[in-house]
C-alpha positions in Angstrom: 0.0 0.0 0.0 1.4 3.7 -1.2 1.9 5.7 1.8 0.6 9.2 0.6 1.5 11.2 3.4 5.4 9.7 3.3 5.2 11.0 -0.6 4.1 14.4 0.1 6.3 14.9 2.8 9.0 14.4 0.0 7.8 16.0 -2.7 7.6 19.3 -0.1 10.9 18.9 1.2 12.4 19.3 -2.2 15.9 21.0 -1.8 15.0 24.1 -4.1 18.5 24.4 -5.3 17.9 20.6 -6.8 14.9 21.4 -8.4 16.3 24.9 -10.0 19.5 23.0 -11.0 17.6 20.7 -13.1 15.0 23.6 -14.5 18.4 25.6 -15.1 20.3 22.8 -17.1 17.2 22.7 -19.5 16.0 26.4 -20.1 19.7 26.6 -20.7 19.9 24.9 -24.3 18.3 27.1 -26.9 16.1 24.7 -28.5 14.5 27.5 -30.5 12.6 26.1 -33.7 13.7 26.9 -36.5 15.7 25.8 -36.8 16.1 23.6 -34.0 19.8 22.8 -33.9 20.8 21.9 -30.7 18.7 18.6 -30.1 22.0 16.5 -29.7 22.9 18.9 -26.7 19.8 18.3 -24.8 19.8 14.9 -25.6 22.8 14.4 -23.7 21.6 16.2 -21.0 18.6 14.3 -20.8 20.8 11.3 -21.3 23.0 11.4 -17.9 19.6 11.4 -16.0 17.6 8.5 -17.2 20.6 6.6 -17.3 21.0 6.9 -13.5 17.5 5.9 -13.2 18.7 2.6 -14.6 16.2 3.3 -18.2 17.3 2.0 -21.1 17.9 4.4 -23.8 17.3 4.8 -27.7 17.9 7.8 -30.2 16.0 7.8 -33.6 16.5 10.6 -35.9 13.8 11.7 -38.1 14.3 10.8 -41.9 15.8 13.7 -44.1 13.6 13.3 -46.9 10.9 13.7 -44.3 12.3 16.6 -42.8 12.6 18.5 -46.3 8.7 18.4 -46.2 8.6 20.6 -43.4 8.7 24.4 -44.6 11.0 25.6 -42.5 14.6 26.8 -42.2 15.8 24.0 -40.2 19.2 22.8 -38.9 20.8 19.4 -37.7 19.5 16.3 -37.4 16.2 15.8 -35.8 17.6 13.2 -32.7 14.8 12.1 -30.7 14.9 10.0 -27.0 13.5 7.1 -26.0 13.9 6.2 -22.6 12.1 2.6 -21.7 11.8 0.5 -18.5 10.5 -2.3 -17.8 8.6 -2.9 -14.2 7.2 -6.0 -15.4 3.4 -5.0 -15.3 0.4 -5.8 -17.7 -0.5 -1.9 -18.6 1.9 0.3 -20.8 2.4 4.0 -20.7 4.3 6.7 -23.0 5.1 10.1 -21.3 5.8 12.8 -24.3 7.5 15.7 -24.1 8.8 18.0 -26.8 12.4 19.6 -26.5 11.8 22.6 -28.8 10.5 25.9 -28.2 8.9 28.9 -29.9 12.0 31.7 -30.2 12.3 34.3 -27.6 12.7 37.8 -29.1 13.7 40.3 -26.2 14.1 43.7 -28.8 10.3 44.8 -28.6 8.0 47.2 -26.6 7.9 43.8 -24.0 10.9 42.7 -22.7 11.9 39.7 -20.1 12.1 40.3 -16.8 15.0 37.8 -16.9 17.4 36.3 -19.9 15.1 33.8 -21.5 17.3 31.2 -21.4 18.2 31.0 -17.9 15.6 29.8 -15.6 15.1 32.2 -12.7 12.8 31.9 -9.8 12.2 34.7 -7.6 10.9 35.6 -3.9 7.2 34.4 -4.8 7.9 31.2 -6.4 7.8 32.2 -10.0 10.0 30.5 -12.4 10.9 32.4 -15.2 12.3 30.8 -18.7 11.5 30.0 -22.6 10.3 26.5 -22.0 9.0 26.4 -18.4 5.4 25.7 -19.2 5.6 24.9 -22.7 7.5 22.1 -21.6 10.6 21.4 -20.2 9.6 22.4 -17.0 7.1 18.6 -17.2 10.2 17.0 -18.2 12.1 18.0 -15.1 9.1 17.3 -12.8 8.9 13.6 -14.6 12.8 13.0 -13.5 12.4 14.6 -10.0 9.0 12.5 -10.1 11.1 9.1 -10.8 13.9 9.8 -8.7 11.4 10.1 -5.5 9.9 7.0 -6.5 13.1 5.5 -6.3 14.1 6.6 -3.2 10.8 5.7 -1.6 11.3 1.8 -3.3 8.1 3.0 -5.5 6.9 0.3 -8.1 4.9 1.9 -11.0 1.5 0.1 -12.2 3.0 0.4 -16.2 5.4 0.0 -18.0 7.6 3.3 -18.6 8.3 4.7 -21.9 9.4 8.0 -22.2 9.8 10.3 -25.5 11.5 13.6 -26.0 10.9 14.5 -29.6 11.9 17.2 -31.9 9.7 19.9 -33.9 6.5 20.2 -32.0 6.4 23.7 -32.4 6.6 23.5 -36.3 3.8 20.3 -37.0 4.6 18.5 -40.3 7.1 15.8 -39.0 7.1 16.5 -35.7 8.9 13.6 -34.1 6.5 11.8 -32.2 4.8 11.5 -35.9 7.8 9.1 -36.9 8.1 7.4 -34.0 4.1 6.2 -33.6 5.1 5.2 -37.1 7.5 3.1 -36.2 6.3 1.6 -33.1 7.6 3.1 -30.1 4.9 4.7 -28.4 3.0 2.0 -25.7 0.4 1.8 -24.1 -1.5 4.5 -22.8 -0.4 8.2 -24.1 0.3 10.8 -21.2 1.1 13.9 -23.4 2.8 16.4 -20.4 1.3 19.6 -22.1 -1.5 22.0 -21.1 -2.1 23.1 -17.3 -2.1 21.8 -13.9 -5.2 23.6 -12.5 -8.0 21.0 -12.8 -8.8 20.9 -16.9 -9.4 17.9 -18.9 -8.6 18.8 -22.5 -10.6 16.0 -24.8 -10.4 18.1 -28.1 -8.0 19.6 -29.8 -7.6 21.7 -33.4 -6.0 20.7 -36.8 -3.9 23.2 -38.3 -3.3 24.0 -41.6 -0.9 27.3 -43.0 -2.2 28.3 -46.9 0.2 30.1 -48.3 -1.0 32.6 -51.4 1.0 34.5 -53.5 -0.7 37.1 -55.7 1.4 38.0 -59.1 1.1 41.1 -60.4 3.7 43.3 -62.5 6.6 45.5 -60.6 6.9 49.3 -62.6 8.2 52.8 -61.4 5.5 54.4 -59.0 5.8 57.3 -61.0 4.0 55.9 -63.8 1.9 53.0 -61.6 -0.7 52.4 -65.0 2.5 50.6 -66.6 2.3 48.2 -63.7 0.0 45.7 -61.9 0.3 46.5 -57.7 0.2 43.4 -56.4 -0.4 44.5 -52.8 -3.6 46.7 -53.9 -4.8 43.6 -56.3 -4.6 41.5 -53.3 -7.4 43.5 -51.5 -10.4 42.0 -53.1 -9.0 38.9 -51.7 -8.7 40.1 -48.4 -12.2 41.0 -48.1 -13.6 37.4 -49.4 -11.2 36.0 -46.6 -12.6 38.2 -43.9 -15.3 37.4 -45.0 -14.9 33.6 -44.7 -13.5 34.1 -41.4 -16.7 35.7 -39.9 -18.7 32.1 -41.7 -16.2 30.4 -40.2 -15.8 31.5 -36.6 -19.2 31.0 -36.0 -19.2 27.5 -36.6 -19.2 25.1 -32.8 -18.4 21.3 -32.4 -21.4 19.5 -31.7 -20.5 17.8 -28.4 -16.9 19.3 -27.5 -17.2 22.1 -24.7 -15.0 25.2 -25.6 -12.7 27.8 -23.3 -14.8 30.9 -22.3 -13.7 33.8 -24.1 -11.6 35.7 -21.9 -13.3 39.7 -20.9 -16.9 38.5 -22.1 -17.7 35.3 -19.9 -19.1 34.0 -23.5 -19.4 30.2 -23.0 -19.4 28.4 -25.9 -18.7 24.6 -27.5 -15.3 24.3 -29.2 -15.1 26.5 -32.2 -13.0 27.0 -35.2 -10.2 30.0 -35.6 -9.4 31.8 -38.9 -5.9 34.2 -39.3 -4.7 36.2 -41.7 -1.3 36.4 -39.9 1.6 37.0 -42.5 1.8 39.6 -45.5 4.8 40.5 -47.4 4.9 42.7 -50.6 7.1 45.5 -51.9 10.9 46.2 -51.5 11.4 49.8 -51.8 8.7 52.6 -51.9 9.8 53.9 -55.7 8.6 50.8 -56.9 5.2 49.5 -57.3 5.4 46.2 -56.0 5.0 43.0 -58.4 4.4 40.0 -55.8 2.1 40.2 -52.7 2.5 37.2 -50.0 -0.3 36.4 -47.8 0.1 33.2 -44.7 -3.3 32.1 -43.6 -3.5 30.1 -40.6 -6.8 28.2 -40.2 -7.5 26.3 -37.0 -9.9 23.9 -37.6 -12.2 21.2 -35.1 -12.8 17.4 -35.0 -16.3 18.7 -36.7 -15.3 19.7 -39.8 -13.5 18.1 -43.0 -10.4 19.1 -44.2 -11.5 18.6 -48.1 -14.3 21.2 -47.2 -11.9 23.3 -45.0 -9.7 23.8 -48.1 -12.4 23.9 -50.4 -13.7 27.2 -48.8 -10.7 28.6 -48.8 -10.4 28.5 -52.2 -13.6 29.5 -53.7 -12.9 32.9 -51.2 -9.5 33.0 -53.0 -11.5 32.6 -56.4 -14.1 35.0 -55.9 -11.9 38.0 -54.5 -9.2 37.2 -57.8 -12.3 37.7 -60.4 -12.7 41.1 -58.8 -8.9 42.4 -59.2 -6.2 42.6 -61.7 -3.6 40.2 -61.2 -1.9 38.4 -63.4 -1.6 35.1 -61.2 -2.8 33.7 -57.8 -0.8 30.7 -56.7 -2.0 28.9 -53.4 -0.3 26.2 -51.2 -1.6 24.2 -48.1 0.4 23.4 -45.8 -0.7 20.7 -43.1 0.4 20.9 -39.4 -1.5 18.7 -37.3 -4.4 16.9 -37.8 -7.2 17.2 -35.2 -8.2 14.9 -32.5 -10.6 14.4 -30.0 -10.3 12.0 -26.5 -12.7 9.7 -24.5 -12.9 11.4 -21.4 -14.1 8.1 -19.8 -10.9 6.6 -20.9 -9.4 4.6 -17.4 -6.2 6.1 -17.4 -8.0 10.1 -17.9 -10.9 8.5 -15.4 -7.1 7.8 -13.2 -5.9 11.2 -13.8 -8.9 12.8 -12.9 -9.3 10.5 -9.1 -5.4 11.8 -9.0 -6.3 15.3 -9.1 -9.3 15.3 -6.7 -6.9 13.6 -4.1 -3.9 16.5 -4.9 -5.5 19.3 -5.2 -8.7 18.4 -2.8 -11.4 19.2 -5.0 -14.3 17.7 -6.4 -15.1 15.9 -9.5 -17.6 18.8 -10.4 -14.6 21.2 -10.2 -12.4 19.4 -13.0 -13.8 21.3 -16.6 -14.2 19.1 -19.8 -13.1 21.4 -23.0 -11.8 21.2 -26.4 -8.9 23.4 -26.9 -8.4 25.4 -30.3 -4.6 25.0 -30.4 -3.1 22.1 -32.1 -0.2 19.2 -30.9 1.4 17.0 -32.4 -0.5 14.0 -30.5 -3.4 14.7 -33.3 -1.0 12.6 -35.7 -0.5 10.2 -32.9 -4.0 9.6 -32.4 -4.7 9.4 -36.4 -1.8 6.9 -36.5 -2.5 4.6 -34.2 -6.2 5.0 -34.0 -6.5 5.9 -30.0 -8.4 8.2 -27.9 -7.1 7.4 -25.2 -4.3 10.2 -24.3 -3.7 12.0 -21.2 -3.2 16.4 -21.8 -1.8 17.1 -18.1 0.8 19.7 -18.2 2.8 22.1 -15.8 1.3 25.8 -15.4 -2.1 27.9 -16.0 -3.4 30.2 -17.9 -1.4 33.4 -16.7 1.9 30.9 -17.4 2.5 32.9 -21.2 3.5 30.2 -22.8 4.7 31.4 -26.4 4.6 34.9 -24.9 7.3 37.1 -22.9 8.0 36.1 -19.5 6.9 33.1 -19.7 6.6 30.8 -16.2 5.3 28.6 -14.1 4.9 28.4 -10.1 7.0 26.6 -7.7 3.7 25.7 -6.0 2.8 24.1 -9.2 6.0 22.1 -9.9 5.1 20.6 -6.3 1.8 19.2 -7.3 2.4 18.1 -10.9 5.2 16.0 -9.0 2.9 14.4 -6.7 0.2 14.1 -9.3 2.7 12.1 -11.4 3.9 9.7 -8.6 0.7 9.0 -7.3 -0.8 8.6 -10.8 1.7 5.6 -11.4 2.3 4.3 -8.1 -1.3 4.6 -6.1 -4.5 2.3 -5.4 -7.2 4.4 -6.5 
């Protein structure tokens, strides 16, 4: 019988200096994708501490030809970690974790509070870094998780397999895509992303970048009627896509409960998202530019069809280049993630959730059911190997700025993800 008490008492008396030196050696490696190229440093990080835990240990790198499909300027090979052990149990799990992270630009209005790339923790418990919450800081609460368990003599109910893969923040090939491919994820799928306040993400977004380049013809902006303006041609198409955004946005998921929307208490079932986010055209203001770039990025639910979704898109696309002068409209679609949807009556998420009620002390009526509109990696994983049955319990909450300046989580929350994680692999519940 698990003594809950005895793991508590050593999950609180955590030397901080152990837990920060372990945060610290992390944050430290710029994993920034693109273009990603320090994977083999982490990976050796990584290394020295599963070896101690007595794991044994695999690297698979990602296929180049694969790699080339990814539209990105990337760098290095794409090494990805597979630590396994074997406890000699009936039930399998795979913990995921993804060593890259989004870049951290520090020359805007915002700055850090701290160097990105050195975890800090101040006077109130916040741990500053690039990666904290999205999600080195799960990995480190997963080793200091497993070394507890060692100490106490813990014996987990599964079988451990552990993956740190490359590219999550990019889609395409991410690395978990190759290796559900090629066999190596087991079991149950405990995906360490999202937040540790008491949510049960069961939904979550395909993504899909269309890329549309409008063609017109450069000239001297002093005589613009010898030209076609690219930028000004693009227009028409820009209102048809705003206007397919407004269709689109009002769309909901049938059964898949959605986040509130933050300022209006809105509540409403998971719903699609459409961005115009990127536009390049012109080089210098003399000339009348020739070429007009537009990056659409269309987040879309479990609901909908990706034929249609691209379909739509399209006939906008069509309808705005009737109604302009351009000489040419070229369109490419590039898929991220596929999207994916859970059974939140799964055991293992049924487990996670009788973890959480004993951790945190709540009730089952406080733990909230939604579909998120972001996108992971795990989409391909569930496509691939035809589950619904993966775990989304991360480290953080919603002020934790993942992807934003200062990003961070709480020491208080480092504390309970660690007990949440021994107790969901070693407890009777």
């Amino acid at each position: 019988m698990v003594n809950l008490d005895e793991i508590y008492l050593e999950v609180d008396n955590l030397a901080r200096d152990h837990i920060m030196n372990l945060m610290k050696s992390l944050i430290a490696i710029d994993t920034t994708v693109p273009p990603g190229n320090s994977y083999r440093e982490y990976v050796d990080i990584l290394t020295t501490y599963f070896k101690k835990l007595g794991f044994s240990l695999e690297e698979v790198i990602v296929p180049e030809d694969l790699v080339k499909q990814t539209p990105e300027p990337l760098v290095g090979p794409r090494i990805n970690l597979i630590a396994t052990k074997n406890y000699n149990q009936d039930k399998d799990i795979t913990f995921y974790g993804h060593m890259d992270v989004v870049p951290a630009p520090n020359d805007g209005k915002e700055k850090w509070r701290f160097p990105p790339f050195e975890a800090t923790m101040i006077k109130s418990g916040k741990i500053y870094g690039r990666g904290t919450s999205d999600m080195k800081g799960a990995m480190v609460c997963l080793i200091l998780a497993l070394q507890i368990m060692e100490k106490l003599h813990l014996t987990p109910k599964y079988n451990i397999t552990i993956v740190n893969c490359t590219d999550e923040e990019i889609g395409v090939w991410p690395g978990v895509r190759y290796l559900a491919e090629k066999g190596y994820i087991k079991g149950t799928v405990f995906c360490m992303e999202g937040v540790t306040i008491p949510v049960i993400p069961i939904g979550t977004a395909g993504a899909i970048n269309v890329v549309v380049e409008s063609i017109g013809r450069s000239c001297h902006s002093g005589m613009n009627f010898m030209g076609i303006n690219a930028l000004e041609e693009t227009i028409p198409i820009l209102n048809e896509l705003m206007k397919l955004k407004k269709i689109v946005e009002k769309r909901e998921s049938k059964n898949i409960p959605g986040l509130p929307r933050l300022g209006t208490g809105e509540k409403r079932n998971m719903y699609p998202m459409f961005n115009l986010d990127i536009i390049h055209s012109g080089t210098k203001a003399n000339i009348v530019p020739g070429l007009c770039t537009l990056t659409i990025n269309r987040r879309y639910i479990p609901d909908e069809n990706i034929d249609d979704v691209i379909k739509e898109i399209m006939e906008a696309i069509e309808k705005g280049k009737i109604k302009s002068s351009l000489l040419n409209v070229k369109v490419a679609f590039n898929l991220g993630y596929p999207p994916m949807v859970t059974n939140p009556n799964a055991p293992d998420i049924t487990r996670l959730k009788k973890v959480m009620m004993e951790v945190q002390k709540i009730s089952e009526d406080e733990i909230r059911i939604i579909g998120a509109s972001g996108s992971t990696d795990m989409g391909f994983v569930s496509e691939i190997l035809k589950t619904d049955d993966i775990i989304f319990h991360g480290l953080g909450n919603t002020g934790s700025n993942e992807h934003g300046v200062n990003e961070n989580i709480r020491l208080k929350e480092v504390l309970i993800y660690i007990k949440e994680l021994i107790i969901f692999l070693c407890a009777d519940l």
